[in-house]
C-alpha positions, 0 to 999 in steps of 0.5 A: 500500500502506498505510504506518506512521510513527511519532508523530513520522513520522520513521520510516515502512515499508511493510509486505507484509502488515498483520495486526490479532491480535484472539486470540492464537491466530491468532499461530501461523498467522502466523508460519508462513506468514511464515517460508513466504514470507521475511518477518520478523515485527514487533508494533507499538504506539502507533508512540510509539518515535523508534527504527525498532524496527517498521520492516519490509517484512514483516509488521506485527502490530497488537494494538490488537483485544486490549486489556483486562483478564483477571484481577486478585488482589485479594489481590496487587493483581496484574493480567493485561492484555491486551499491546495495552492503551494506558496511557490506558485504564489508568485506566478499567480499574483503577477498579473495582478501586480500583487504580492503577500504581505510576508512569507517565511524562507520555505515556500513549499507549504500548501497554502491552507497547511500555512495558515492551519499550523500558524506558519510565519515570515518575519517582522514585527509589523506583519502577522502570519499566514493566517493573520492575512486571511479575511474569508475562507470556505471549509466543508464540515463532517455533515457534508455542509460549506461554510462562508466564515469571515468577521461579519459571516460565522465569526467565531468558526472563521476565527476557530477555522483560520488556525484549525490544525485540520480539525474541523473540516476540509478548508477548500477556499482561502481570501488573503489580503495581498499588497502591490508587489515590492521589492526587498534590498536585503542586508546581510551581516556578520555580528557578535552574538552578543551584540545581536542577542542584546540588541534584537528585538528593539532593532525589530521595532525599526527594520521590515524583516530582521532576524539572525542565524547563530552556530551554537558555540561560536561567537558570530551570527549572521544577521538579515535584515530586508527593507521594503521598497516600491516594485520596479526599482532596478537591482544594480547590486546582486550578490556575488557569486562567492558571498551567495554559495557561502551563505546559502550553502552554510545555512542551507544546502550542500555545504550544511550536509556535508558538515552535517554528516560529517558531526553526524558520524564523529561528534566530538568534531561538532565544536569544531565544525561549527566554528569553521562554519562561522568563520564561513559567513560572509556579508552581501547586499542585494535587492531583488523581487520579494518573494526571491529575497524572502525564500531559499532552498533547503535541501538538507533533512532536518526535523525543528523545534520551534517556540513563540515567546513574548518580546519580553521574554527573548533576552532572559530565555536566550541567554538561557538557552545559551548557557545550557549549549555552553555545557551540552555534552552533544551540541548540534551543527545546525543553526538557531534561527530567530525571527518576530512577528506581529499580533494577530487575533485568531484563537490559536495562532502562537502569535494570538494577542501578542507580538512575538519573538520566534526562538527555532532549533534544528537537528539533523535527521541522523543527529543522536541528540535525544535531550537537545530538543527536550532541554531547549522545551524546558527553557522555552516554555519556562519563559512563556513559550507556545510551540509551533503547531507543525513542528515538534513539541511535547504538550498536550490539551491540559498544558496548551489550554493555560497557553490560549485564552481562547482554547476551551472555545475553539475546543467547543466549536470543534465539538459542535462542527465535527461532534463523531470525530471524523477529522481527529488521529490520535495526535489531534485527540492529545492536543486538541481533546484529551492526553492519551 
């Protein structure tokens, strides 16, 4: 039988029945004969989720046939994409238009409705998330019934639906607010970390998109930072050739899995290795399309970790966190990621009613750390910290209600919209119903 795994093929199912949705008038008929013969429901994405959100042995819906574009208000710069739109195609799409996305992260390989479902981010304290950028969306429930959710039409299901984790339905349409397309000049620079650490989150007040990369161990970072300017501007100051295969490939891609395989097969040289990898870095500047400038590949398997924290929070849990990698017996080669955003409103977005500071870890997939990813929870959580909902966490619903005031109603809307169950695996029932 044909089997899913994830990006990292650190979660893996054999699903009963594939089902590919090309209109979402065959969901219906789906899940009533699911619920006929006892299987659960669940929509994948991209598989880019670290978490076992789509892990079933029922049935797995793939909406990779539904994907484009239906509607854009020019006047709102609104637009209504089909859910199973990837954010690469993103681009393309909006082009005609002249429209771009307020924010995106430096993956783009989500679905669109996988984006907003776990709360997936970019950088930048004026701009939320995915799901902070949805004014509308359409969604299937268990009976069969689509539902229209917006702030004037089923509010609390829109607010409930637009971080849902797939648990109330099958979202098969999403309206963004889009921007007029811009372009990004992007500053790349090598600093202390100390520098950075203490300076970071009041830099993010005053810069569209900074965040830092660190090599545990080392005394360097290598610190983003993308200013937004009008489309159209010329671009005279392209990277060279030499700064872009340092930096991309230290943080990313060939070079990350060399040093990665090699820390680990012999990780008494990881100190070592990350040192070297430091010295590495290199500044750039350059300007180009937003979308170019914002994303990069990543070729490397890996699994994350990664935690929002209240802005006033990040210096006392990163120096925190800094200690315990000070005396880790096996640190990583991989390097911390940091990043902000902005509030949103939505019940169980991680920035919900907060701007927010993003601390990510990342471990090789054949690392042998297991206490790395459970030490840095510790700290994370100690400071306030809310896991992202598509990478790897311990909590379950009893620690996750203290973390959302809203969480006992997005707990009874789920209830109400899916009272048999049909879209919950066992991972769902932990976070969202009961520890098991």
């Amino acid at each position: 039988m044909k089997r899913f795994a994830n990006f990292s093929r650190t979660v893996s199912a054999t699903p009963a029945r594939w089902q590919s949705i090309t209109d979402p008038a065959q969901l219906p008929g789906v899940f009533a004969k699911a619920a006929k013969e006892g299987h659960t429901v669940r929509a994948m994405g991209a598989g880019h989720s670290f978490t076992p959100l789509v892990q079933t042995s029922g049935v797995l819906l793939n909406l990779d046939g539904f994907q484009g574009i239906e509607e854009v208000d020019a006047l709102t710069h609104e637009v209504t994409f089909r859910s199973g739109t990837r954010l690469w195609q993103i681009p393309r799409l909006l082009r005609p238009y002249n429209l771009a996305l307020a924010n995106m992260g430096d993956i783009d390989r989500q679905s669109l409705a996988g984006a907003i479902s776990t709360s997936t981010h970019g950088t930048g304290l004026a701009f939320t998330g995915f799901s902070g950028m949805v004014s509308g969306l359409r969604i299937t429930l268990a009976d069969g019934t689509e539902m229209r959710a917006s702030p004037t039409e089923n509010a609390d299901l829109f607010q409930a639906a637009r971080v849902s984790l797939g648990a109330l339905g099958v979202i098969t349409h999403v309206r963004l607010r889009c921007v007029p397309e811009f372009m990004l000049s992007a500053v790349e620079r090598v600093e202390d970390i100390d520098q950075i650490s203490k300076s970071f989150i009041e830099r993010s007040r005053s810069t569209d998109h900074l965040e830092f990369f660190w090599f545990s161990g080392t005394s360097r970072a290598l610190v983003k930072a993308n200013t937004r300017l009008p489309a159209g501007i010329s671009a005279p100051n392209a990277p060279g050739k030499v700064s872009t295969w340092l930096n991309d490939e230290l943080l990313s891609n060939g070079a990350l899995q060399a040093i990665c395989t090699l820390g680990a097969l012999r990780p008494q040289l990881i100190p070592r290795l990350n040192r070297l990898a430091a010295a590495a870095l290199s500044e750039r500047k350059h300007t180009g399309q937003w979308y170019r400038v914002f994303t990069s590949p990543r070729r490397v398997r890996f699994t994350e970790m990664e935690y929002a924290l209240p802005l006033e929070s990040f210096g006392t849990a990163f120096a925190e966190f800094r200690a315990y990698l000070a005396k880790a017996p096996a640190p990583v080669v991989f390097p911390i990621e940091v990043r902000t955003a902005a509030a949103d409103d939505t019940w169980l977005g991680i920035a919900s009613g907060r701007p927010t500071v993003y601390l990510a870890v990342h471990r090789y997939v054949r690392d042998n750390v297991p206490e790395y990813f459970p030490a840095a929870e510790r700290i994370l959580r100690r400071h306030g910290g809310r896991p992202h909902w598509g990478k790897e966490h311990s909590l379950g619903a009893s620690q996750l209600s203290a973390l959302y005031p809203r969480f006992a109603d997005f707990q009874a809307m789920r209830s109400t919209v899916d009272p048999q169950g049909l879209f919950l695996n066992e991972h769902l029932r932990r976070l969202l119903v009961e520890e098991v």
